[in-house]
C-alpha positions as CSV (number, residue, x, y, z in Angstrom):
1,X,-35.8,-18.3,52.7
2,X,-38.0,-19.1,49.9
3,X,-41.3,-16.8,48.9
4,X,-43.4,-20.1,49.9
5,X,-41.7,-20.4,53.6
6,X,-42.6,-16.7,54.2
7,X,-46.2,-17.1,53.4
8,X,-45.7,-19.5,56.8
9,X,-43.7,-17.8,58.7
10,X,-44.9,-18.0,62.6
11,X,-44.9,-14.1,62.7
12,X,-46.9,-14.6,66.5
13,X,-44.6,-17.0,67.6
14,X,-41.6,-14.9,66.9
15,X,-43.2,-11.7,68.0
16,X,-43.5,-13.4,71.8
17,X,-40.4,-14.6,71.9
18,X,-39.0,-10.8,71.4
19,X,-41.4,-10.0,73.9
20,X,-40.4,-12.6,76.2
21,X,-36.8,-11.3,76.3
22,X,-38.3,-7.8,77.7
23,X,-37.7,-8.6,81.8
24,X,-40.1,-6.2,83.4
25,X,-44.0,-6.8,82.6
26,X,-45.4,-3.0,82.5
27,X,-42.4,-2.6,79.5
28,X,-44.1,-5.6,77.6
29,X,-47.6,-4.1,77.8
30,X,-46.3,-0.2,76.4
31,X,-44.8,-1.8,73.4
32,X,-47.7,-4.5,72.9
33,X,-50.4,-2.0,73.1
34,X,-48.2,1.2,70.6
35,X,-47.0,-0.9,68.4
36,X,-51.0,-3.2,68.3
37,X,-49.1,-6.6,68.7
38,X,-52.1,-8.4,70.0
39,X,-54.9,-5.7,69.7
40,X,-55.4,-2.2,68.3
41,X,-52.7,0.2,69.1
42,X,-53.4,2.5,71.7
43,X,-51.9,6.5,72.4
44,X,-50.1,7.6,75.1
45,X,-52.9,8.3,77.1
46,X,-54.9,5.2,77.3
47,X,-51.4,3.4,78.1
48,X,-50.8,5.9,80.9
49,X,-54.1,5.8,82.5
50,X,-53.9,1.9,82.3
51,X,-50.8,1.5,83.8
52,X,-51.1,4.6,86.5
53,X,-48.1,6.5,85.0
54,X,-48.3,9.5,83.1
55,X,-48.0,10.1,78.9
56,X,-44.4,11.1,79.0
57,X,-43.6,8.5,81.0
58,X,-44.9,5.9,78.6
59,X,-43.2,8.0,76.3
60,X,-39.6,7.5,77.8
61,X,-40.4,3.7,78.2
62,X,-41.3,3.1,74.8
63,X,-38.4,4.6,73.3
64,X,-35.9,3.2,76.4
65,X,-37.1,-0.2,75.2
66,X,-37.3,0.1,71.5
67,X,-33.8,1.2,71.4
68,X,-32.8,-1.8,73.3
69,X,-34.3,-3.7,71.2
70,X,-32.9,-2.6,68.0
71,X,-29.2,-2.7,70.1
72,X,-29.6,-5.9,70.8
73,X,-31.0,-7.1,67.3
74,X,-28.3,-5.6,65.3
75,X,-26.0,-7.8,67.9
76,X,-27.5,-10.8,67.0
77,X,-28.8,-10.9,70.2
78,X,-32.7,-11.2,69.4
79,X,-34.4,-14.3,68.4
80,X,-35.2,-15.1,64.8
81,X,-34.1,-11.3,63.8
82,X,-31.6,-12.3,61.9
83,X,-33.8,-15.0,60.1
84,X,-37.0,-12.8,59.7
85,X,-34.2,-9.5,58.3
86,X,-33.2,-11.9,55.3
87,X,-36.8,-12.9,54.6
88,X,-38.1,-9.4,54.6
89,X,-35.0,-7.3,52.7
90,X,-35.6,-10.1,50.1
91,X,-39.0,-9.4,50.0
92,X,-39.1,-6.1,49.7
93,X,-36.0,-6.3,47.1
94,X,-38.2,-8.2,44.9
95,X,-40.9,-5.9,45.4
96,X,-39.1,-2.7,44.2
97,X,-36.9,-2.0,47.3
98,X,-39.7,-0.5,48.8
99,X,-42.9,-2.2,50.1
100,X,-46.2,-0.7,52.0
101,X,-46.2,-2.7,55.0
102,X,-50.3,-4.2,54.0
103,X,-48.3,-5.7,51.0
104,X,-45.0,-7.2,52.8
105,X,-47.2,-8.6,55.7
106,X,-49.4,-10.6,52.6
107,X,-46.3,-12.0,51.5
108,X,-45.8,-13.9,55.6
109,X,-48.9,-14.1,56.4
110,X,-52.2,-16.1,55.7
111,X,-55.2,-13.5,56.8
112,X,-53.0,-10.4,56.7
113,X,-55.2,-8.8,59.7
114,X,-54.5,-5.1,60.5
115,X,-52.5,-6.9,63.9
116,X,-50.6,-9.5,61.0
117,X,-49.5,-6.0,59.3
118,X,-48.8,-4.5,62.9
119,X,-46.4,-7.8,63.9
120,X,-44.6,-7.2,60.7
121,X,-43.8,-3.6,61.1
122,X,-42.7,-4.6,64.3
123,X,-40.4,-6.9,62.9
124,X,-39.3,-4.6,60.4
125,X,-38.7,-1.9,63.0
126,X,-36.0,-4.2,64.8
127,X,-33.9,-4.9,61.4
128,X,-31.3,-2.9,60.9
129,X,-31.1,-3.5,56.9
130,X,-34.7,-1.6,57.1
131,X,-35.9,1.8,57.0
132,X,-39.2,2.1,58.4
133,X,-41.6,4.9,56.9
134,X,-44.3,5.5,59.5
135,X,-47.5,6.3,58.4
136,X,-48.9,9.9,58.2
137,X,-50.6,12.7,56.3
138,X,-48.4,12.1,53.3
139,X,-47.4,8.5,53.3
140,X,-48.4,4.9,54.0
141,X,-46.6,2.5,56.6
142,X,-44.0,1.6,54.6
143,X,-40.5,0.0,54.7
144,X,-37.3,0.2,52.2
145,X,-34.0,-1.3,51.8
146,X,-31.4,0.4,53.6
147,X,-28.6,-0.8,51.3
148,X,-30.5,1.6,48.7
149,X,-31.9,4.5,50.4
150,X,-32.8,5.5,53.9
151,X,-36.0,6.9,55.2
152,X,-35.4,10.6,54.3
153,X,-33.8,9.8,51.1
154,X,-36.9,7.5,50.1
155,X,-39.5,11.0,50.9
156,X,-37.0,13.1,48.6
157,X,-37.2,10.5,45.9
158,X,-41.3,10.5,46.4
159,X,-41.4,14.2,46.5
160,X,-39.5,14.4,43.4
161,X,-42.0,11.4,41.9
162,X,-45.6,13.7,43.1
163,X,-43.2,16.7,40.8
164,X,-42.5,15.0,38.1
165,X,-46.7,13.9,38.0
166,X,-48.1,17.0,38.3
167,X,-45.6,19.1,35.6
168,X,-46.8,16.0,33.4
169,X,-50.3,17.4,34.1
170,X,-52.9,14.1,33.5
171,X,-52.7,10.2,34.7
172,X,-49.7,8.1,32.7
173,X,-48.2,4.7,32.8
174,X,-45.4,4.0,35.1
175,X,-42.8,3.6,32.5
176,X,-43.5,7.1,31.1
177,X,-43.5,8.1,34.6
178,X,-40.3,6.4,35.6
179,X,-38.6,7.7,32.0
180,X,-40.1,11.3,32.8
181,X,-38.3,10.7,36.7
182,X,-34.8,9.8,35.0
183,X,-35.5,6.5,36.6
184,X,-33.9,3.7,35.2
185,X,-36.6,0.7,37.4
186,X,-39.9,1.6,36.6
187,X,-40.8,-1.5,39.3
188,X,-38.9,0.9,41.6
189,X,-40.9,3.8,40.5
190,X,-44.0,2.1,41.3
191,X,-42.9,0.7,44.5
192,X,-42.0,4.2,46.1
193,X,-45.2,5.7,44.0
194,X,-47.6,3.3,46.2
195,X,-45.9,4.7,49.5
196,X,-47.6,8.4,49.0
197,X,-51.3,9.3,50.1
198,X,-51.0,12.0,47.5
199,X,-50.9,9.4,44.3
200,X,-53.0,6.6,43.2
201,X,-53.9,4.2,40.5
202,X,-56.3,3.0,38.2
203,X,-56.3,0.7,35.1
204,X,-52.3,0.5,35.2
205,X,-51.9,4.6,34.9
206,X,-50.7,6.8,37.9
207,X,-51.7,10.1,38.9
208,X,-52.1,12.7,42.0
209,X,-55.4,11.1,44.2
210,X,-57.2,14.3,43.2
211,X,-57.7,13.4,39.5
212,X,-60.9,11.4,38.7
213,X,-59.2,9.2,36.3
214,X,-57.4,7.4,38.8
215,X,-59.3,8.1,41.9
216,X,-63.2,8.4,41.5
217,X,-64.8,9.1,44.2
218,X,-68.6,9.4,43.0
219,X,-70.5,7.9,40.9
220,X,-69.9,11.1,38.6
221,X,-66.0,10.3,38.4
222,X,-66.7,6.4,37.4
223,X,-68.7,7.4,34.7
224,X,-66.1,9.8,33.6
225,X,-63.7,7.2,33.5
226,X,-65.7,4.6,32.3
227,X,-66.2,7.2,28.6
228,X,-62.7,8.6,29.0
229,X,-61.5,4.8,28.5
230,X,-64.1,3.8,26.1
231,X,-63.2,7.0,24.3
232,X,-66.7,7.5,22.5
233,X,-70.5,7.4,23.0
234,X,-71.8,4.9,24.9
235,X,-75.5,3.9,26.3
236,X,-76.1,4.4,29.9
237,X,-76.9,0.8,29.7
238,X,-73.6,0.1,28.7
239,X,-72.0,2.5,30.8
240,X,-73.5,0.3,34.0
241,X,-72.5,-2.4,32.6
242,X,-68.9,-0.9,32.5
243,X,-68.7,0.3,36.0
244,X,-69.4,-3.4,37.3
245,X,-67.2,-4.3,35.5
246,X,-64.4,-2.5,36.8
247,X,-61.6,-2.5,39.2
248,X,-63.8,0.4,41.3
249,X,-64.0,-0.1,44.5
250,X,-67.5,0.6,45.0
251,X,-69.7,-0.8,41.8
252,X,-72.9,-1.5,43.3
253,X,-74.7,1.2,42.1
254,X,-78.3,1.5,40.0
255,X,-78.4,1.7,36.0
256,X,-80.9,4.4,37.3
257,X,-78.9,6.3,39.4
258,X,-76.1,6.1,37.0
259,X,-78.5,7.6,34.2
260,X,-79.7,10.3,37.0
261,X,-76.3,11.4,37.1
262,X,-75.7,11.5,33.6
263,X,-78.3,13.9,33.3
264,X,-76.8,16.3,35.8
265,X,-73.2,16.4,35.3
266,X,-72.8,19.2,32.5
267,X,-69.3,16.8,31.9
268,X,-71.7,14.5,29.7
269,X,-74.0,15.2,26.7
270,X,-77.0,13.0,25.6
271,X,-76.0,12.9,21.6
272,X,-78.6,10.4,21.1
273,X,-81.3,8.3,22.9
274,X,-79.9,7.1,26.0
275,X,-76.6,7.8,24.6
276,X,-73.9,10.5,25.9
277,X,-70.4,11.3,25.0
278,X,-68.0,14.0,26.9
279,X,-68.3,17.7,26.5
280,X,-64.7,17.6,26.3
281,X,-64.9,15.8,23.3
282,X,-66.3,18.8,21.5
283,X,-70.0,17.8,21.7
284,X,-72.6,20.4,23.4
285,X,-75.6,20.3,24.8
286,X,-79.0,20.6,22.4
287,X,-81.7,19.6,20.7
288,X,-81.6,17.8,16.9
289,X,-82.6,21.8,15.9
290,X,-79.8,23.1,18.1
291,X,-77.6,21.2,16.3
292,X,-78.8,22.2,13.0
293,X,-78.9,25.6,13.2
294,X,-75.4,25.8,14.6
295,X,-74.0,23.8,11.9
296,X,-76.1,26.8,9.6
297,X,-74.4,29.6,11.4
298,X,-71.4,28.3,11.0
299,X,-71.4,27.7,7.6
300,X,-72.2,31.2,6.8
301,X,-74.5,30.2,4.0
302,X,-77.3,27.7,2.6
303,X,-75.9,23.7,2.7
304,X,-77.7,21.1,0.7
305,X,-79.2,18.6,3.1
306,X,-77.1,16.1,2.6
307,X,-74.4,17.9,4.3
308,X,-76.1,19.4,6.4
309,X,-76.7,15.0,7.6
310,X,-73.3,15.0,7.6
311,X,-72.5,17.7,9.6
312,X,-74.8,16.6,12.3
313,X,-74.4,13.2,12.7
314,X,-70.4,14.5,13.7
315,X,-72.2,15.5,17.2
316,X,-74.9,13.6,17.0
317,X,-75.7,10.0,17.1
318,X,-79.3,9.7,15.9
319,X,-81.1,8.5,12.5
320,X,-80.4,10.5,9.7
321,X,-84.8,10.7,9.5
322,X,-84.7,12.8,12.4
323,X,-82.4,15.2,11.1
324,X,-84.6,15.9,8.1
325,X,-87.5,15.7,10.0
326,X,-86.5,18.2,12.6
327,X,-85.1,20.1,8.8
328,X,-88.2,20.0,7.4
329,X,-90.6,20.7,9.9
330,X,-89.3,23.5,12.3
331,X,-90.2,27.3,11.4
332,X,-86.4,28.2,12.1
333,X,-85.0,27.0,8.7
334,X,-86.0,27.6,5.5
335,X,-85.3,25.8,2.0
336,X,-84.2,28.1,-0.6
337,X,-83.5,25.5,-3.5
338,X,-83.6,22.5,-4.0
339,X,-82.9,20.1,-1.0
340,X,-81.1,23.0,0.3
341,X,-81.9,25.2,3.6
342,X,-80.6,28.1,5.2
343,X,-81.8,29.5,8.6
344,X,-85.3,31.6,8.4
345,X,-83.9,34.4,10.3
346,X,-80.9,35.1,7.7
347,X,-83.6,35.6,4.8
C-alpha cells in the first residue's frame, strides 16, 4: 500500500467492521467508549455506571475482549488487519521505526481528529508486528516496530537518549545527539526522541523540555532564544519582529510587552537605545559612566580617550559622542594630560 492510499484509508469503516465481529452489544460499547472510537474515551467509572456493572467488571471485559481480539487478528481472523498491519509497519518504518500515534494517524487520515488518532491506535493495538506505547507521565501515545524493538526495549533506548542529553548539558542537533548515543540512524534517534514528554524541539536542536532554548514557555524564554540565535544585540523592535517570525507556538504578543520584559529579566542588558544583548555574553548592567569607570579600574591607570572609545564600545553600542560626552562632563573622571583621563577618586 502506497503513502497516497493511506492518506484514504476508510479507518471508520474498518474500525466497525472489528466492532461488528464483537457478538454481544454491552462488549461493543466498553471498548468503543476506552479506547474513544466514536467519542472521548471514558474511565472505568463512567462505563460502569452506564452500563449498571461495576469498574472491575468493565475492567475484566475490556481486557476479555481485547485479547480476543488481538487472538483472532494475529489468526487472520479480523477484517482488514492484515491490510491496515502492512500499511502501518510501513509507515512507521519510514518514519524511524517509531512513530507518535498524532503523526502515524496524519499519514491515514484527512482531519486527523483526536477520535482519527484514537481509531488508529486502535488499529495499531490489534497488529501483532506493533508495539504500542501508551501514553503517560513520561511518554506520548506511541507505536514501534516489533521486528526492531518491543515496548520495554523502546523506554530503555529513550531512557538512555534523555542520558546521553543531559551529560551533554545544552540543546544539540540530532546527529550530534544520535553520534553522542552510539546510534548509527539519527532518523531513528529522532523518532524515539519525539516519543518522551521529558524532551523537545526547537529550530532543528533537541534538548530536555525544561531548557528555554527548546521549550519557551514565556515571553521571557522567546526572547532568550530569539538573541541566543541571533547571537548579538538586537532592537526590541527587531526582537518582535523575530518572535513572529518564529516557529513559537504562541507569537501574538505586544512590541510593548516584549520591551516590558526586556526591562525586567536581569538575563538581558540595554547596551544602547532600545538595544540589549545577554548578560551571559559578558555585558552588565550600567550607565555610559558605569561603563567608563569600570573600564578605568580595570586598567589600573590613566588611558587616552581614544581607548578608552574603544574599550567601551566592546559593551556598549552607542555613539562614540556620548562616550566623550559622559568623559568630559561627569565629576568622577578627571583628565590628567592630554586627551587622557583617569578616575577623580584615584588622584
Amino acid at each position: 500500500m502506497t503513502d497516497t492510499a493511506t492518506k484514504t484509508l476508510p479507518v471508520e469503516k474498518i474500525v466497525n467492521d472489528i466492532l461488528a465481529t464483537i457478538d454481544r452489544e454491552r462488549e461493543r460499547e466498553i471498548i468503543s467508549r476506552r479506547y474513544g472510537l466514536f467519542d472521548r474515551k471514558e474511565t472505568l467509572e463512567q462505563i460502569g455506571e452506564l452500563l449498571g456493572i461495576t469498574r472491575e467488571r468493565v475492567r475484566q471485559l475490556e481486557k476479555a475482549v481485547v485479547a480476543r481480539l488481538k487472538a483472532q487478528a494475529a489468526a487472520g481472523e479480523l477484517p482488514h488487519v492484515s491490510e491496515v498491519q502492512t500499511a502501518l509497519v510501513a509507515a512507521v518504518n519510514e518514519m524511524g521505526k517509531v512513530a507518535r500515534i498524532q503523526d502515524l494517524s496524519a499519514k491515514f487520515t484527512k482531519e486527523n481528529t483526536k477520535i482519527d488518532q484514537a481509531r488508529v491506535a486502535f488499529l495499531a493495538q490489534l497488529s501483532p508486528e506493533l508495539a504500542v506505547i501508551e501514553d503517560n507521565d513520561h511518554f506520548h501515545h506511541a507505536v514501534g516496530v516489533t521486528a526492531h524493538h518491543d515496548e520495554n526495549k523502546i523506554k530503555e533506548l529513550v531512557s538512555e537518549l534523555i542520558d546521553t542529553i543531559k551529560e551533554h548539558g545544552e540543546p544539540a542537533d540530532i546527529k550530534t545527539i544520535a553520534q553522542k548515543a552510539g546510534h548509527t540512524d539519527p532518523e531513528h534517534t529522532k523518532a524515539l526522541a519525539s516519543t518522551s514528554k521529558h524532551l523537545a524541539t526547537l529550530n532543528n536542536r533537541w534538548g530536555l523540555i525544561k531548557w528555554p532554548m527548546v521549550n519557551p514557555k514565556n515571553i521571557r524564554d522567546k526572547i532568550y532564544v530569539i538573541l541566543k540565535e541571533h547571537g548579538k544585540h538586537m532592537h526590541f523592535n527587531e526582537i518582535s519582529e523575530a518572535i513572529k517570525d518564529s516557529d513559537f507556538k504562541r507569537k501574538d504578543v505586544t512590541t510593548q510587552a516584549i520591551h516590558n520584559e526586556l526591562i525586567k529579566d536581569k538575563r538581558f542588558v540595554l547596551i544602547g537605545r532600545g538595544i540589549y544583548a545577554l548578560k551571559e555574553w559578558g555585558y552588565n548592567k550600567g550607565t555610559v559612566a558605569d561603563i567608563i569607570s569600570d573600564v578605568l579600574k580595570k586598567a589600573g591607570e590613566p588611558l587616552h580617550r581614544d581607548e578608552i572609545v574603544k574599550r567601551v564600545l566592546k559593551s556598549r553600542y552607542v555613539k562614540e559622542t556620548t562616550i566623550l560626552l559622559n568623559l568630559q562632563g561627569k565629576d568622577q573622571f578627571k583628565r590628567v594630560a592630554k586627551a587622557t583621563y583617569t578616575l577623580a577618586e584615584a588622584e
